[in-house]
N, C-alpha and C positions, 0 to 999 in steps of 0.2 A: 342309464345302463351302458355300460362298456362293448364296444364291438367285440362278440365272438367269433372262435378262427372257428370255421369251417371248413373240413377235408372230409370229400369225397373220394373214395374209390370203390370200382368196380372188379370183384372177385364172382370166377365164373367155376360152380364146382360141376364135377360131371358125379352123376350116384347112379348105383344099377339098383333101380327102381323099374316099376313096370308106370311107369308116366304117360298121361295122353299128349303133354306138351311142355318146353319149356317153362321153369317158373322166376319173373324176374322180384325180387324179394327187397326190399329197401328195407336198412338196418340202421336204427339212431340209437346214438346211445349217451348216456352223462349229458344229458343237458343243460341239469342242474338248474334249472325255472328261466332257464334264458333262451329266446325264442329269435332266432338269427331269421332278420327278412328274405334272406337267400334262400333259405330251404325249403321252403313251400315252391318256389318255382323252379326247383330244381328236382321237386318229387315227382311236381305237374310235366315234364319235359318228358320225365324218364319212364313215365308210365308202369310204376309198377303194379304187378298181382296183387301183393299186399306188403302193407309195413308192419315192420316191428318196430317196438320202442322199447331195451333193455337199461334198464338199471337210473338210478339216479336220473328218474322226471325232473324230478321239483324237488327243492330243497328244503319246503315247506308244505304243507298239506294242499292237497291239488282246491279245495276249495279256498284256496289264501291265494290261488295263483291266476289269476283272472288271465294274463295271454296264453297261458300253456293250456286254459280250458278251449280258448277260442281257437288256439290253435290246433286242437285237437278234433274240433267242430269241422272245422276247414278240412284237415288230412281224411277224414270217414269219407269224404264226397270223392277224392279221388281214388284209393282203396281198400279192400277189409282193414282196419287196424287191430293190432293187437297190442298192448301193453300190460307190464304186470305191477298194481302196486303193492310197492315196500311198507314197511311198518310206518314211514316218515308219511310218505306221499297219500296215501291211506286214510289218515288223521282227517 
């Protein structure tokens, strides 16, 4: 498998919310079943509240994708996740 780029950045919204505290939210998205060794120690650094993972998991059905499960395995221990699957990813 081919090295994926990876870019990070940090967007800081302000909501008028009745909030008890800051929420720091980590946002992945199109990963397409490729699972960059960078980004685990980069979620583990940043301490997020919780991650989201938008769109385009896996390119094939998440049980065809053995690192994107184990990766998924690993991201729960550091925070809530959430992810939604697609009709692909599903399968």
């Amino acid at each position: 498998m081919g090295e994926v780029e990876l870019g990070m950045k940090t967007v800081n919204y302000v909501l008028n919310a009745p909030l008890s505290k800051n929420y720091k939210i980590a946002l992945l998205a199109d990963m397409h079943s490729k699972v960059n060794p960078r980004i685990l120690p980069m979620l583990q650094s940043n301490n997020p509240d919780m991650i989201c993972i938008v769109g385009d998991l896996c390119n094939t059905s998440l049980s065809e994708s053995p690192m994107v499960k184990e990766f998924l395995r690993e991201i729960v221990g550091i925070a809530p996740t959430f992810f939604h699957l697609d009709t692909t990813t599903a399968n």
